[in-house]
C-alpha positions in Angstrom: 0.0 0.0 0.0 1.2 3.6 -0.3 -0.4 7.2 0.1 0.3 9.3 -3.1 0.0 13.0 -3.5 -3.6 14.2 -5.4 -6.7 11.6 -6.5 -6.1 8.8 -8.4 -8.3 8.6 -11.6 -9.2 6.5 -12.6 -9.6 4.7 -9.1 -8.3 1.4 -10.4 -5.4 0.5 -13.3 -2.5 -1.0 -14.5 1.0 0.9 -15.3 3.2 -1.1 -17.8 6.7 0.3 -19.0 10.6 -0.6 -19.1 12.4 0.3 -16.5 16.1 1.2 -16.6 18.7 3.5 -14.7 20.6 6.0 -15.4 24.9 6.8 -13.7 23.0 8.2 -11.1 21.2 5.3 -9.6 17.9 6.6 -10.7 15.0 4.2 -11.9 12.3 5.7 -14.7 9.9 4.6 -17.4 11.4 3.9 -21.0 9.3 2.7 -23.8 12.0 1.3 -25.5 12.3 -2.6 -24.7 16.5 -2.6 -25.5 17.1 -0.2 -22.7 15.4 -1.6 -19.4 13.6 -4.4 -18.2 9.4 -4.6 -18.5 7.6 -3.7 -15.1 4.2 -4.2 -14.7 1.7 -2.5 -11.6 -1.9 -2.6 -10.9 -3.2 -0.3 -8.4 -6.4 0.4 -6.9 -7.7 3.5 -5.0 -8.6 2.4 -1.1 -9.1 5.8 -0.3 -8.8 9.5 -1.2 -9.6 12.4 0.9 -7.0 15.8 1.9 -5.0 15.8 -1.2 -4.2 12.4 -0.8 -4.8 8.9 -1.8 -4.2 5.6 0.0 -4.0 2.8 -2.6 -3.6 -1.0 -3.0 -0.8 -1.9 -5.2 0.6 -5.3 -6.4 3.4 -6.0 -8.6 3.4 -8.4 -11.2 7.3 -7.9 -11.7 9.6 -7.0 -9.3 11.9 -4.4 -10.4 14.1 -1.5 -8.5 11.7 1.5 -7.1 9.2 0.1 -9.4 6.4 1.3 -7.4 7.8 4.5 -6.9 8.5 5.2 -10.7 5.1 3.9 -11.9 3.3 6.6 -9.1 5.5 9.3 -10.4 4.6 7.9 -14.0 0.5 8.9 -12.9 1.2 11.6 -11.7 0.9 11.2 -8.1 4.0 10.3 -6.2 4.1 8.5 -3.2 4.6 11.1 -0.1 7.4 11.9 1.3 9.5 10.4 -1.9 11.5 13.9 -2.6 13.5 11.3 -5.5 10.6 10.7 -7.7 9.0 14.0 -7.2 6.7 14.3 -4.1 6.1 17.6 -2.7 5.1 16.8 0.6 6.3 14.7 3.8 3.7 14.6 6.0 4.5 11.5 8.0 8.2 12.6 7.9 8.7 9.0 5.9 8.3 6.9 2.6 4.4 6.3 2.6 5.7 3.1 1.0 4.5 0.0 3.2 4.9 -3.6 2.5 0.9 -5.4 3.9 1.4 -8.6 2.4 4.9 -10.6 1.4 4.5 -13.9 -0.1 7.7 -16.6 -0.7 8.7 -20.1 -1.0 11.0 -20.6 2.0 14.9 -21.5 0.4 15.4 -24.3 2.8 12.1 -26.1 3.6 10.2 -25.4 0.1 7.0 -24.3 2.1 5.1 -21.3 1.4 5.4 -18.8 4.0 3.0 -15.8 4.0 3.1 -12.6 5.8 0.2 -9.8 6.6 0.6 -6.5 8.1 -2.3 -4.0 8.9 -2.2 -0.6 6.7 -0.3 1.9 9.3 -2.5 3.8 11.1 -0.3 7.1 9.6 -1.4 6.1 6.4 -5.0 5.9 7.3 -5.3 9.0 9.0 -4.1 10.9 6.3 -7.1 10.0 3.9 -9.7 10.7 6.8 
């Protein structure tokens, strides 16, 4: 889940673009296929409300700051991510938050799951 600066529209979607990275260690959106690797996001609105919105994402790749360039790439950075252009820090963080990490264990094979609530930071700035 993150909190992202301005309303989502529309409230749910997919972002789809290569991803590659410049000397300077930063991600962004290419639509050239020879000079990054394809990322892939959906995204649903949970929330908006205060000039912000709280949304679901999930990734169906798992690139670098992926998350953080697709926002940017809607126009709506995540909070508090001065990098990829967000204007405001409310929460004095990255309103980046991992709710639900999912993994075949290296050793044992079995699937282990992991669930987080949403922060309550998060919530309270969409109230």
């Amino acid at each position: 889940v993150c909190v992202v600066e301005g309303k989502i529209d529309p409230p749910e979607g997919e972002v789809k673009s290569y991803l590659a990275e410049n000397s300077k260690y930063l991600v962004y959106s290419t639509d050239k296929p020879e000079e990054g690797k394809l990322a892939y996001t959906r995204y649903k609105v949970i929330k908006s409300a205060n000039g912000y919105t709280l949304a679901e994402v999930e990734l169906e790749t798992g690139r670098k700051n992926q998350i953080r360039v697709h926002m940017k790439d809607l126009g709506h950075p995540i909070i508090g991510d001065r990098r990829y252009g967000a204007r405001t820090a409310p929460i004095h963080r990255l309103a980046l938050h991992a709710r639900t990490l999912v993994f075949i264990h290296p050793v044992s094979r079995k699937l282990m799951e992991f669930e987080t609530p949403i922060p309550a930071s998060f919530v309270s700035m969409v109230k």
